[in-house]
C-alpha positions in Angstrom: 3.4 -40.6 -49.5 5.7 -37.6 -49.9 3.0 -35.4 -51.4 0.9 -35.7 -48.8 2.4 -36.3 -45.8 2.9 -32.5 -44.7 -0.8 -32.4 -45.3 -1.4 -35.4 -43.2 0.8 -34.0 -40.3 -1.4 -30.7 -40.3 -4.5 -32.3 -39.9 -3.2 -34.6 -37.3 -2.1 -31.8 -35.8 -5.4 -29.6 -36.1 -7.4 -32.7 -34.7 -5.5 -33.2 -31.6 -5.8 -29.1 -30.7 -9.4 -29.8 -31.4 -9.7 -33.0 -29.3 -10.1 -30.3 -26.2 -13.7 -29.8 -26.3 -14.3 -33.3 -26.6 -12.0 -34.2 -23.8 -13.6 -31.3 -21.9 -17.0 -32.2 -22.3 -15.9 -36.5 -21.5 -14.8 -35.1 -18.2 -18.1 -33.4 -17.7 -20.1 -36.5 -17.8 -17.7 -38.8 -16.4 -18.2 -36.3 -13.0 -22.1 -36.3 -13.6 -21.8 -40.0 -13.5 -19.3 -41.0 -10.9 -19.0 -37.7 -8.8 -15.0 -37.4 -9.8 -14.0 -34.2 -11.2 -10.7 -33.4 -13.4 -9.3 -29.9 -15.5 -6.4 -29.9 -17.7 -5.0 -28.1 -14.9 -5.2 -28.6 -11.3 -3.8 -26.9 -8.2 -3.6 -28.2 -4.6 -3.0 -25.1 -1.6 -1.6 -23.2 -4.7 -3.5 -19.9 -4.3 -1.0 -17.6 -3.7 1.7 -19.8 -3.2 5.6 -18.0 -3.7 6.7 -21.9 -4.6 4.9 -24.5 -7.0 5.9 -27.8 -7.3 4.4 -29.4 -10.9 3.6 -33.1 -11.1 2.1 -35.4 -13.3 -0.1 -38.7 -12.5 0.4 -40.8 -9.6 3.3 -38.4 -8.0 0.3 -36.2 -6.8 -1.2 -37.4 -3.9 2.0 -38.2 -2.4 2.9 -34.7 -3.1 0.1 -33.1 -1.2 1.3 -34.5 1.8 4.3 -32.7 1.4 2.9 -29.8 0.8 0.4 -30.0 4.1 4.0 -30.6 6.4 5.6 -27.6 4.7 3.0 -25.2 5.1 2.5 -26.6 8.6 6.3 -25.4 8.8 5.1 -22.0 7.1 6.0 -22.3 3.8 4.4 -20.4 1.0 4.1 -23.4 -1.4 1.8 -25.4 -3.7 0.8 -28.2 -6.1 -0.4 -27.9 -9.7 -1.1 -31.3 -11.3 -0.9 -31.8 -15.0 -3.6 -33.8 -16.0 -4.0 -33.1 -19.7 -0.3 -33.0 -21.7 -2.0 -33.2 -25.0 -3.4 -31.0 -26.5 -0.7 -28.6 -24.0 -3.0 -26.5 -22.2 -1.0 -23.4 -22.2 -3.7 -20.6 -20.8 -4.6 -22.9 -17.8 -1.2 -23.0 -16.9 -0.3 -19.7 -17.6 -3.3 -18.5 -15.2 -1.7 -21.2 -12.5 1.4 -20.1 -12.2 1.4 -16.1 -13.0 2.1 -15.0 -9.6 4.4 -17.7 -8.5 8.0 -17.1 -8.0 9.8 -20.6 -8.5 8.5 -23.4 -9.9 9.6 -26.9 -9.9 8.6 -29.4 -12.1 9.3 -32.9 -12.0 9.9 -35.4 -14.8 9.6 -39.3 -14.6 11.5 -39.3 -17.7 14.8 -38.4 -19.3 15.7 -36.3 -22.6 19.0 -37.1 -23.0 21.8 -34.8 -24.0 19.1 -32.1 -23.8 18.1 -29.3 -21.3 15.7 -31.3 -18.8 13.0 -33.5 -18.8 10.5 -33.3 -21.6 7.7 -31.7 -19.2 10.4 -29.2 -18.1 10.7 -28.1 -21.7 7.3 -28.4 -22.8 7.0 -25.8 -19.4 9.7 -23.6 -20.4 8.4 -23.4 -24.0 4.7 -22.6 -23.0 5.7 -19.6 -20.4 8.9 -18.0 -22.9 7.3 -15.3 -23.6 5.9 -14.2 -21.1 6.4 -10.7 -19.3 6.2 -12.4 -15.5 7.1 -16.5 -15.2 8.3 -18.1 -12.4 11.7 -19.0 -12.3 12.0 -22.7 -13.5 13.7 -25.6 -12.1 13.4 -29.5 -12.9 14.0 -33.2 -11.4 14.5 -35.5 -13.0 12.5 -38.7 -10.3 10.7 -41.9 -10.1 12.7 -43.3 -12.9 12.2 -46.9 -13.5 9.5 -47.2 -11.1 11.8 -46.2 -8.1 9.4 -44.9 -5.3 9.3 -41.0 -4.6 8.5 -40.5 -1.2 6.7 -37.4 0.9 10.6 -37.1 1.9 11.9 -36.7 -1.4 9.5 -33.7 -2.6 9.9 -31.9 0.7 13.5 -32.0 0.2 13.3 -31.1 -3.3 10.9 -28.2 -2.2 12.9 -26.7 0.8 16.4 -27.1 -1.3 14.3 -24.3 -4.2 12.9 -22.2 -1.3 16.3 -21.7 -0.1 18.1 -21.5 -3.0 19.2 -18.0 -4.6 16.9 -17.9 -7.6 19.8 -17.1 -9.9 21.2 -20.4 -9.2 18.2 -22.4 -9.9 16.9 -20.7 -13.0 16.5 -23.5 -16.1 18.3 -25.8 -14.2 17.6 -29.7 -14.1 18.8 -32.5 -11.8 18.6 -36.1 -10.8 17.1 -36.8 -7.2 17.9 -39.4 -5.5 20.8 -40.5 -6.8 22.8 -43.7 -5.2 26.4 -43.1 -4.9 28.2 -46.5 -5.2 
């Protein structure tokens, strides 16, 4: 197996950046046939939002709730949704959040001994290098199943807009931690 596996791991690697138009052009005829459109990317009252809040699957629709009582309050914030993490699709993303400020990305999930969640990386990694990037900051949420409530991302949200960016830059966090 050694003599081919770096060969193997290339084309796996080639086929799943490939996969895109296929995945792209699934999603085309799933909405001709049941009226339900989805990107790789999608944003929520993001359009020139100072704040982003980044979510992935089922956090999303509770997060637009927050995001209607905040800029009800007169916030400048907004939702991008990750709906595709593989292939990564960096130039959507990059498009998303060019003019943003700070944004906060959640993880449901834990890397250990490392420097966030794995979306928080995978987000740091795609906007490095990059001449204008928000200012990035993670929590950690919903681990377990535990429920993450409207509550829970307006505090999250209101804690970054206040926050003196210096302080939040590539930071991470658990929220909604029980003290005993």
């Amino acid at each position: 197996m050694a003599d081919y596996f770096t060969e193997i791991m290339k084309a796996k690697d080639e086929a799943l950046k490939n996969s895109k138009k296929t995945i792209l052009a699934v999603w085309d005829e799933w909405a001709k046939m049941f009226g339900r459109t989805y990107k790789p990317v999608e944003t929520y009252k993001a359009e020139g939002a100072e704040t982003l809040l980044l979510t992935m699957g089922s956090m999303g629709e509770t997060a637009e709730v927050a995001i209607d009582e905040l800029q009800a309050k007169g916030l400048s914030v907004g939702l991008i949704k990750l709906r595709l993490w593989r292939p990564f699709p960096f130039e959507e993303l990059k498009e998303v959040v060019k003019k943003a400020k700070k944004l906060i990305v959640t993880d449901r999930a834990v890397s250990f001994g490392g420097p966030g969640g794995p979306v928080f990386s995978e987000i740091k990694s795609a906007l490095y290098h990059e001449e204008e990037r928000p200012i990035i900051c993670n929590y950690i949420i919903g681990l377990g199943g535990r429920d993450v409530a409207v509550t829970d991302f307006i505090g999250m949200i209101e804690r970054v807009v206040q926050e003196d960016i210096k302080k939040i830059a590539d930071t991470y966090e658990f929220w909604g931690v029980r003290e005993k």
